[in-house]
N, C-alpha and C positions, 0 to 999 in steps of 0.2 A: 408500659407495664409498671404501677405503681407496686413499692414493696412494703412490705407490712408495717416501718416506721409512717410513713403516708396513709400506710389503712387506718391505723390505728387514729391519726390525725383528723384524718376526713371521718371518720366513725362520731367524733365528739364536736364539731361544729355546731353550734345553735344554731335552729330555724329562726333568725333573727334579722333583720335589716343591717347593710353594714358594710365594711369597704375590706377584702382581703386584700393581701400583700405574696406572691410568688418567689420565694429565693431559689439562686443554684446551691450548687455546693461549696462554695466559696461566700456565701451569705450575701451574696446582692439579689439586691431588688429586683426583679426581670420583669414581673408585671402586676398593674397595679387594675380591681376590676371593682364594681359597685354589684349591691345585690340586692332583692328584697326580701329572699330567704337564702343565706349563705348555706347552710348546708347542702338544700340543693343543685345553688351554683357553681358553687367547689368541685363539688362531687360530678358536675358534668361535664367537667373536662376529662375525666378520666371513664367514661362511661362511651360505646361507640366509636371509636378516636378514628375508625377507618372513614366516619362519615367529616373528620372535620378538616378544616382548611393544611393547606402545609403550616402553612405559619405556624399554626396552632399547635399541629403534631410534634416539630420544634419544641416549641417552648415546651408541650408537656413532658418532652423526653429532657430537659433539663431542670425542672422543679426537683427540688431538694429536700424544701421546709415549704410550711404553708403559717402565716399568723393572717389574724386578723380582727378589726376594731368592732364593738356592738354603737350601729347608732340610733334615733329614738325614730327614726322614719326615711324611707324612699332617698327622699329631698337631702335629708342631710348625711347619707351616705354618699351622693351625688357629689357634694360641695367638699364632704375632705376626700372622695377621691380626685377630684381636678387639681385639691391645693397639693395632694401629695403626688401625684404625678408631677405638676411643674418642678416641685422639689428632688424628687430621686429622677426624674426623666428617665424611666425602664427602658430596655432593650424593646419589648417585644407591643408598648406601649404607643399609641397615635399621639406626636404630643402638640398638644395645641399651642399656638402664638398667642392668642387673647382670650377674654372672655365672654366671646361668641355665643357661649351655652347656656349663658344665664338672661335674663331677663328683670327690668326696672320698670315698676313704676314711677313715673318722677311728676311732682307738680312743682307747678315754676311760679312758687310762692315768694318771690323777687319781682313777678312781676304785677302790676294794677290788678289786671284780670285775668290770673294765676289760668293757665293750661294745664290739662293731664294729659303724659305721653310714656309712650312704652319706648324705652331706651336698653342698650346693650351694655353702656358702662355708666359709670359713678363721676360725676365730677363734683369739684369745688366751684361752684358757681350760685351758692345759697339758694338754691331749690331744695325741696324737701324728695326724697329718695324714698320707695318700699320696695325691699329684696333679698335677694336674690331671690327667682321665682323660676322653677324649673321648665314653665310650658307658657309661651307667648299667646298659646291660642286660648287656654285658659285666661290671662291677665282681659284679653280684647271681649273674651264671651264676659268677663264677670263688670268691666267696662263699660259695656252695652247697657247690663243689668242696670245699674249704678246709674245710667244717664235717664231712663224713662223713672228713675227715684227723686236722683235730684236733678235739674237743670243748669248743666255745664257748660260752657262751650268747648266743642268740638269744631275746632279750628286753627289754623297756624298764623293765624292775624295776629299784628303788633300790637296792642290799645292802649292808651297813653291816655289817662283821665287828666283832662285841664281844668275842671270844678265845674261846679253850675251853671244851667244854660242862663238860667236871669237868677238872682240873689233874691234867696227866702221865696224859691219856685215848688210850690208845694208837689209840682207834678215828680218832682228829683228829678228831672231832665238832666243828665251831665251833656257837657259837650267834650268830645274824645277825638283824638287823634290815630288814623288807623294807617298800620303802614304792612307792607308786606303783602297786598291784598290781591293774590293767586283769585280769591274769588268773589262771586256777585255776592254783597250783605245788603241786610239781613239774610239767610240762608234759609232753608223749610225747617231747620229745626224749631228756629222761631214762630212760625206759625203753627206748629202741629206740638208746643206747649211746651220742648224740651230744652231751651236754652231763653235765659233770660236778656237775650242780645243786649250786651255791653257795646256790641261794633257799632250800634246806632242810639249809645247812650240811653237806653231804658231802664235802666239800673245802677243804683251809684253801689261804689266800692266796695263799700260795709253790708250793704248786702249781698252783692256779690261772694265774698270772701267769707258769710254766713256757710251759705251751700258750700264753699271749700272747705269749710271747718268739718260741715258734717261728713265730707266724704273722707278727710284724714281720721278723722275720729272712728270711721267706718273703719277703712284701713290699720288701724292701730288693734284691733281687735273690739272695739263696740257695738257690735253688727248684730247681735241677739236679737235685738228688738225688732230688726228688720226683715230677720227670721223668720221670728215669730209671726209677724203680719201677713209673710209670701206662705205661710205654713197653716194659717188660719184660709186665707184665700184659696191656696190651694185644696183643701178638704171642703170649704163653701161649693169650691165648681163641680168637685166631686158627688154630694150631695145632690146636686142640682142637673147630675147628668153629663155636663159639659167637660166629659173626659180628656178633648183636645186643649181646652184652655188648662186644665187642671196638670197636665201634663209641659204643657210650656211652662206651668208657672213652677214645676217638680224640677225643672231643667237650670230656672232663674237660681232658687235655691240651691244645685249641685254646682254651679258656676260662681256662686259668691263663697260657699264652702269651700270651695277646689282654692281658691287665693289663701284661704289662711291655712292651710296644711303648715303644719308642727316644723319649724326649725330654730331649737335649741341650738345652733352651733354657726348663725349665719343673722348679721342684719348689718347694714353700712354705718349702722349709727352707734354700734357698741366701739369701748376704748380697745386700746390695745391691753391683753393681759394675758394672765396666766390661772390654770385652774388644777387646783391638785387635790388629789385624793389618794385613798390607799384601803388593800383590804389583808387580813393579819390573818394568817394561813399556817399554825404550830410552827418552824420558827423561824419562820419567813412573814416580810412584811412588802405586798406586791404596790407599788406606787403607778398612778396613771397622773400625766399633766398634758392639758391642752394647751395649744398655745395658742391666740389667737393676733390677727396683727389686721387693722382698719375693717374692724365688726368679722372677718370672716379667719374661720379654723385650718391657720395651716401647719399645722405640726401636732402629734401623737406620739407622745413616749410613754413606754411602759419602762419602769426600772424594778429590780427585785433588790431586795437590802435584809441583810440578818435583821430579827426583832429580839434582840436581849431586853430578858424581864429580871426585872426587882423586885422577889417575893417580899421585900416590906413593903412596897408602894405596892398603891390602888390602882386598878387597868385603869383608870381614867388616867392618873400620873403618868404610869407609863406610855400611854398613847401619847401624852404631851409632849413627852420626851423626845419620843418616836419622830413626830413630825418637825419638832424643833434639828433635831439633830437633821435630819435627810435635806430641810431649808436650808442648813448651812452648807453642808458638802455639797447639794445643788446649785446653788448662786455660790460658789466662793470664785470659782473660776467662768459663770457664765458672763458673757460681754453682752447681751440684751436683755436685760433686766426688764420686767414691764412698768410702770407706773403702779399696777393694780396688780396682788395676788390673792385670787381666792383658796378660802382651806374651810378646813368641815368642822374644825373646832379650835380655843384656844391652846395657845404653845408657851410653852416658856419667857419671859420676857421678853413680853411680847414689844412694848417699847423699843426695848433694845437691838432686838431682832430688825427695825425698820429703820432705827437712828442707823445702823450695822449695814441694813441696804443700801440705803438713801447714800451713803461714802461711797459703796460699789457703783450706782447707776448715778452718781453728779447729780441729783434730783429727786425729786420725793417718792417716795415707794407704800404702799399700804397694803395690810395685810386685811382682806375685806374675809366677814364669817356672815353670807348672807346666811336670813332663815326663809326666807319666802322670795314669791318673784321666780322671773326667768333664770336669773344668777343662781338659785340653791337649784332648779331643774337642771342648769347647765352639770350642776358640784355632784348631784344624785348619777348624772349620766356617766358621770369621770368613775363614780363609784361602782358604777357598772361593769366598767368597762378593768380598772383593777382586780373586779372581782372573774370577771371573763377572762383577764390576765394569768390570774393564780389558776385556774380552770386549765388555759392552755400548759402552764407552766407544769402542772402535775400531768396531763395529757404527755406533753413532748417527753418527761420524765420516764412515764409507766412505757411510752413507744421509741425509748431513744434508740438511737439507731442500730441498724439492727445488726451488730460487731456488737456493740457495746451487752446486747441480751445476751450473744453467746458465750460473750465472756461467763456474764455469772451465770449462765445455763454449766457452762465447764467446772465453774470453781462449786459448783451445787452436787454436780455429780460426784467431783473429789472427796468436796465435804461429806456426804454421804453413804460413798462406798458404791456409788450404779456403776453397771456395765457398759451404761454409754450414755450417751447426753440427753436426757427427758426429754423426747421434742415436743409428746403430749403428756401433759399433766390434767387430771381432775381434779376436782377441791370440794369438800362433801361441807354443808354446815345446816342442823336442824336450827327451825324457828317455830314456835308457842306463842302462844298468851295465856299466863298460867295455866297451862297444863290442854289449854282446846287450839283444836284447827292446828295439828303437831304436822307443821311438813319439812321437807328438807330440799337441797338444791345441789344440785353438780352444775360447776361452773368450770371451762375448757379454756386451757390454752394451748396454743401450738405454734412451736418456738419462743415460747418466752411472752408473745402476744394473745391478748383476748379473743376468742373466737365466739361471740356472741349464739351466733344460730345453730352453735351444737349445745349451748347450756339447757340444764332440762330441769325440773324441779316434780317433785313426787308427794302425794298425800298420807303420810303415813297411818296403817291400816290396824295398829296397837290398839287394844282395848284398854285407852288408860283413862284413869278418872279425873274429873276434874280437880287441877289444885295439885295434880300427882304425877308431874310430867316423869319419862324416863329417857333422858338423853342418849344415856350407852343401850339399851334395847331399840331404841328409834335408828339411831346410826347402824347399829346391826340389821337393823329391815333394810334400810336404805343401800346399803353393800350389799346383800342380796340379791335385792331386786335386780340392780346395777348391773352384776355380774353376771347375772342369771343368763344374757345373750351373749357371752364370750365363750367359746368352745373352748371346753378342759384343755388346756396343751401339757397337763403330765400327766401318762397313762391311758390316755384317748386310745391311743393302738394298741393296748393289751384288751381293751372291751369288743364282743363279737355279738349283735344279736343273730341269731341262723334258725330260719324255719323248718321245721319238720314235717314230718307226714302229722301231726298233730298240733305240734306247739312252735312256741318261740322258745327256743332256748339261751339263756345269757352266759357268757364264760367269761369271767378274767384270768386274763394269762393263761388261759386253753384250760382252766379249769373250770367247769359248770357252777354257780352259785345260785338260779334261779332261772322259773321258766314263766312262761305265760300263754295263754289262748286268745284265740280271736272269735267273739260272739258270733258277730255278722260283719259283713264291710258292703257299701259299694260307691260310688264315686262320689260323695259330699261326707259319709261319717263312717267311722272307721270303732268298732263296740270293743273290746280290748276286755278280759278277764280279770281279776286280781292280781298285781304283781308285789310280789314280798322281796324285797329289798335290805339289806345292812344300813347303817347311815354313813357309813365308808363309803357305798357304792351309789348312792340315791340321786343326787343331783346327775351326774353324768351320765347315768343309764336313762332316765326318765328323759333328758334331751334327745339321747342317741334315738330312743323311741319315737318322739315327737318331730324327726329327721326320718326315720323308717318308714313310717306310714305318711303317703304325698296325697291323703282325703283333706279337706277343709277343717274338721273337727274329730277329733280324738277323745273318745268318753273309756274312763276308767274307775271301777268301783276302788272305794278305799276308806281303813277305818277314820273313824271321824279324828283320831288324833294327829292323824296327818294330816290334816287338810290343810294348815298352815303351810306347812312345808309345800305343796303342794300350788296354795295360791303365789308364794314367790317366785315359782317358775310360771306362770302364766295363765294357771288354771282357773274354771269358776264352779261353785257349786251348782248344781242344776237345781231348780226349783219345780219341776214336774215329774213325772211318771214316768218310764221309759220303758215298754213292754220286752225289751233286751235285758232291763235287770229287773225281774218280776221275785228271780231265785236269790235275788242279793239283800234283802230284806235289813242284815244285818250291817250294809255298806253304804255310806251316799257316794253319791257320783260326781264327776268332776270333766269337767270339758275341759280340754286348749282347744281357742278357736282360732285358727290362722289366719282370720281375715282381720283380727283386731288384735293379735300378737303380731303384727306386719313388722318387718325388719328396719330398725329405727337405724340412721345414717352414723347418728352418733355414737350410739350404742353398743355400734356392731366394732368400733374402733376399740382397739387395745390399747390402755392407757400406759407410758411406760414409770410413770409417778403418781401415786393417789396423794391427796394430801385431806388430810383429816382437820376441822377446825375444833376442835382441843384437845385438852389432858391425854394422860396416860390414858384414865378408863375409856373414852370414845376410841382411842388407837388401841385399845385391847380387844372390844368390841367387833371391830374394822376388820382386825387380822381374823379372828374367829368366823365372822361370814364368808374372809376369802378360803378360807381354809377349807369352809363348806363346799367351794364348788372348785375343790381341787387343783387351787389356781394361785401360783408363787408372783405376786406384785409386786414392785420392790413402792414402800409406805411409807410415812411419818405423819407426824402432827404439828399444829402450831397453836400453844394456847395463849390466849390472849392477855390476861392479864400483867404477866412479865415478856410476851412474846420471845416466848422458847420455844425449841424445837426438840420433839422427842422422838425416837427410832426402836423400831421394833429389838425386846431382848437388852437396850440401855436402861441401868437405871438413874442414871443422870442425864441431865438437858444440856443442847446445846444451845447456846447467847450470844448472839453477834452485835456488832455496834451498828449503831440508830441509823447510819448513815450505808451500811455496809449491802453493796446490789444486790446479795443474796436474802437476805431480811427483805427488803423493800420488795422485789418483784416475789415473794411467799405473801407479802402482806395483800400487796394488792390483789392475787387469785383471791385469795381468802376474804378480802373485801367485798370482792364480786359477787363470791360464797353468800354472802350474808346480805348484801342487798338483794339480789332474786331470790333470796328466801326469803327476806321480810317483806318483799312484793308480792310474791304469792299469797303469805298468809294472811293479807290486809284482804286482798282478794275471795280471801275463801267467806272469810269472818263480814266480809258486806254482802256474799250472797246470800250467808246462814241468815240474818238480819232478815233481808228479802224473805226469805222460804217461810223464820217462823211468825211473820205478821202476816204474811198472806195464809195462810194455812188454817189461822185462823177463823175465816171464812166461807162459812158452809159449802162443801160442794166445791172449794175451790181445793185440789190433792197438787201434790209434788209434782203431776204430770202436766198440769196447766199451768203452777205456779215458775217451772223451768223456763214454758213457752212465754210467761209474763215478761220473765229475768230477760231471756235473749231479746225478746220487742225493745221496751222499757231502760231496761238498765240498770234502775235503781228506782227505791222508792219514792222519792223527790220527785224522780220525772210520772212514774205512774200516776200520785197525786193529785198533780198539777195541770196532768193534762185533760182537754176535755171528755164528756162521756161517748162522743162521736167517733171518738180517734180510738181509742178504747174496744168499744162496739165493733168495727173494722177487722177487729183481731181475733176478738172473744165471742162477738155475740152480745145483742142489746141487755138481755137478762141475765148474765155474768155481769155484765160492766158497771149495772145498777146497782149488781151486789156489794161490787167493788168501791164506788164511789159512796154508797151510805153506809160503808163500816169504816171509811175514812173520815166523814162529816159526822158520826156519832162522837 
């Protein structure tokens, strides 16, 4: 059973390729796993547990913390989870002796008539090395390719060129010495055109070692061209019908593609160094360094360090600063210094900083600032990965553990005067674009932590003009509506509806203040009289009612100045006829329909803290809506600017420091506040976009143009896509319509 510090952890994972890391509670490593989308991998451990091994069930009742690295693919997720395994050797981890799991090309360009072979380790024996490669079967299919290209030999013979068979023999006869010879030579590849048999000297050296050339230069990544040709062939057989040859040759192409798959963090032939980067997060400055040691990545650190600024220097100074200084408190006390440090820009004496190494590591040290190449890919990926750093780091922060939220859940209620500890909070905050598409958002927590799938956001339903937003009336819709599904809890039991031999009668406190009749009823609509009401009594009666009667739909005439009032609890104008109110001439009518006022999960919860995103006037606002539905909340606000906090009936704010848990976990709800409401309203503002270009075409109304939106998407894709696809949807003579008001 994971607890909400974990929910909240596994909730913010990128869908990203990458290597997590398992701690207990005691902060060690327990297991170390690769993924090609971590969020879902993370996340399945804790999903079904009854189906998974014991092992497993173990280790998942002992994770604590979860981190983990972003890498640029599959392959090199693979390569630092083995290096970091060997390194922490986890408890619940399989840990390997060697390096079985990887895979070498190697040609044995030491010898006359150089071999290529798939090997499992690296040596020093001046061969030329391409690796680590995650699938052998891959290497042997892209191999195959590569042999009907150039002509290799494919053989484990010794051959020893001892020169010309006769001097100035134009035939280049050499004569060779062959040892080792498991088989009969010449072999078929020789006759059937794929090996230029050096075993019986038909080829001297230099040309020989030509074809080696082209297939290392293949291997290095020049292979485009050879691409291109299997890519031009392949479309030729297609053309031509020859779907199985075109097909094989689809297969040739997938199998020299599959060799060069992306690894930024792994080759035999890189030095040994280090890679540092950093990303600066208000006043924190999060650092990543790789380390890497004989071409391959065995170490990952993330460090967090204050970033003190100097408002007379320029952020570029100060960044210099930045990294000069963490260089130094890094290497003062490391004992492996690399040869090579990569960084993302200049530092401070920068001389000095290396004469300063080069005494630490006995030997020369350099401070390399690639711009281009594998190296700035590697520097971009560090940067990544600081920045996924700072990501977890505000993560683990907003979900620390879950002691640590009830503390400032306790010192919140203090501070504020509750009756008991907030365990749900809302957080209200409108968003515009000058004055259009005005919606707002409630965003949930419960204990202290986010609860994404109760947040809800609302399109507010103001008549306001453009250019002339109204913050404090919007917030007051929005607490309305809000409130509108929570049953009164002060006074609810002094209200009585009771039927008569004619009417409904309504009493508070056993006193009569209003009655009503019932048109017609029978099991789907329920026709209801005019009911006259106080606005002391309005909300509360009008639910009790829409409670009373158990039909689908409840129609009630009422003067048009209610009708606001009226749609905030649920209702809708009718737009037809209703032979029931033929005598109400003077009234429009208004329906609750229960099948689309359904009982929302979140809604129906009683929050024990609202929190308002600003000023006095939206908490004045706030308090006036609840007051509307007879409903004592305990409220505040938080306005942005000086982030203060204001309380109903104070008139002064209260200011806590920067750092202080109660601030921080207000900021964050209110964060939330404000980003699903700026998501929404980008949302509304690209479908308005959508409705009024398409509407502008004859015959095409809001009711097709919806059906467009939910197909389509967006404009872009309508466009774009053909008239056939189109047609499919609409109909050929809609889609033509569509397509020549786009080409005009």
């Amino acid at each position: 059973m994971k607890n909400q510090y974990l929910q909240h952890i596994l909730t913010n994972i990128p869908h990203k390729p990458g290597v997590y890391r398992m701690k207990d509670k005691d902060g060690e490593i327990i297991y170390i796993g690769k993924a090609k989308d971590l969020y879902k991998r993370v996340n399945s451990y804790f999903k079904n547990t009854q189906d998974k091994d014991i092992k497993t069930i173990k280790m998942v009742e002992h994770i604590a913390d979860i981190e983990y690295s972003i890498a640029s693919s599959e392959l090199e997720a693979l390569v630092l989870e083995t290096n970091l395994i060997k390194s922490h050797r986890p408890k619940y981890n399989i840990l390997m002796k060697d390096d079985k799991n990887f895979a070498y090309i190697k040609i044995t360009t030491n010898e006359d008539y150089p071999r290529i072979l798939v090997v499992r380790k690296v040596e020093k024996d001046g061969a030329k090395y391409f690796g680590p490669k995650t699938s052998a079967s891959k290497i042997y299919a892209t191999l195959n390719t590569l042999r009907r290209i150039f002509p290799y030999r494919n053989c484990n013979l010794n051959i020893q060129d001892l020169g010309p068979a006769k001097p100035d023999d134009i035939s280049k006869k050499r004569i060779v010495k062959v040892t080792n010879a498991t088989i009969k030579y010449p072999c078929l590849d020789f006759h059937i055109k794929r090996c230029l048999a050096p075993c019986i000297g038909k080829t001297t050296k230099e040309e020989y070692q030509k074809v080696i050339q082209k297939i290392i230069d293949f291997l290095e990544g020049k292979h485009i061209e050879i691409i291109d040709e299997l890519k031009e062939e392949m479309m030729q057989a297609a053309k031509e019908h020859k779907f199985e040859k075109a097909a094989q040759t689809r297969d040739k192409i997938k199998s020299i593609e599959g060799i060069f798959e992306k690894q930024l963090v792994s080759s035999p032939e890189q030095k040994q160094i280090d890679v540092i980067n950093y990303f600066i997060q208000g006043e924190n400055a999060y650092f990543t360094i790789f380390q890497f040691k004989d071409g391959i990545l065995i170490d990952h650190q993330n460090i967090q360090v204050k970033n003190p600024q100097n408002e007379e220097l320029s952020e570029e100074k100060n960044n210099q600063n930045l990294l000069t200084s963490f260089i130094q408190q890094y290497y003062a006390d490391n004992t492996n210094i690399p040869p090579e440090i990569l960084i993302p820009h200049q530092i401070n004496n920068h001389q000095i900083i290396e004469d300063w190494l080069r005494e630490l590591a006995t030997r020369k040290v350099k401070l390399v600032i690639p711009k281009i190449g594998k190296r700035d890919k590697i520097l971009e990926l560090a940067l990544e990965n600081a920045f996924s750093f700072a990501k977890q780091s505000k993560t683990k922060w907003e979900g620390e553990s879950v002691g640590a939220r009830e503390i400032a859940l306790e010192k919140l209620a203090q501070l504020i005067g509750l009756p008991k500890i907030p365990k749900r909070m809302e957080c209200y905050d409108i968003s515009h674009i000058g004055g259009t598409n005005t919606v707002a958002s409630m965003s949930v927590f419960i204990n202290g932590f986010p609860k994404k799938d109760q947040y809800r956001h609302f399109k507010i339903n103001l008549d306001l003009k453009v250019g002339s937003p109204d913050d404090f009336k919007s917030m007051e819709e929005v607490i309305l509506r809000r409130l509108k599904y929570l049953k009164p809890t002060i006074g609810l039991k002094d209200y009585k509806i009771i039927k008569t031999k004619e009417n409904y009668n309504i009493s508070y406190k056993k006193e009569k203040i209003s009655e009503f009749k019932t048109i017609s009823e029978n099991k789907l609509k329920t026709f209801l009289g005019e009911i006259k009401l106080s606005e002391d009594h309005f909300n509360t009666i009008i639910q009790k009612i829409i409670e009373k009667f158990n039909t689908k739909r409840i129609y009630i005439p009422i003067k048009k100045t209610k009708l606001h009032q009226y749609e905030l609890l649920g209702f809708q104008k009718v737009k037809i006829d209703i032979d029931e109110y033929k005598n109400y001439s003077k009234n429009i009518i208004v329906v609750f329909d229960k099948t689309r006022n359904f009982e929302d999960n979140s809604f129906k919860q009683t929050p024990d803290l609202i929190i308002i995103d600003g000023g006095k006037g939206q908490l004045s606002y706030a308090i006036k809506a609840m007051k509307d539905h007879n409903l004592e909340i305990p409220i505040m606000s938080i306005a942005e600017k000086k982030e203060e906090f204001f309380l109903p009936g104070k008139s002064s704010s209260i200011q806590l420091e920067k750092e202080d848990p109660i601030r921080l976990m207000i900021q964050h709800i209110r964060d939330e506040a404000h980003r699903f409401a700026i998501e929404y309203n980008r949302k509304l503002r690209q479908k308005d976009n959508f409705q009024s270009e398409l509407e502008q075409i004859p015959d095409i109304g809001k009711k097709l143009t919806s059906k467009l939106l939910r197909e389509f998407g967006s404009l872009s894709n309508l466009k774009n896509l053909p008239i056939e696809i189109i047609a499919k949807k609409v109909g050929t003579k809609t889609a033509l319509k569509i397509k020549s008001f786009f080409q005009n």
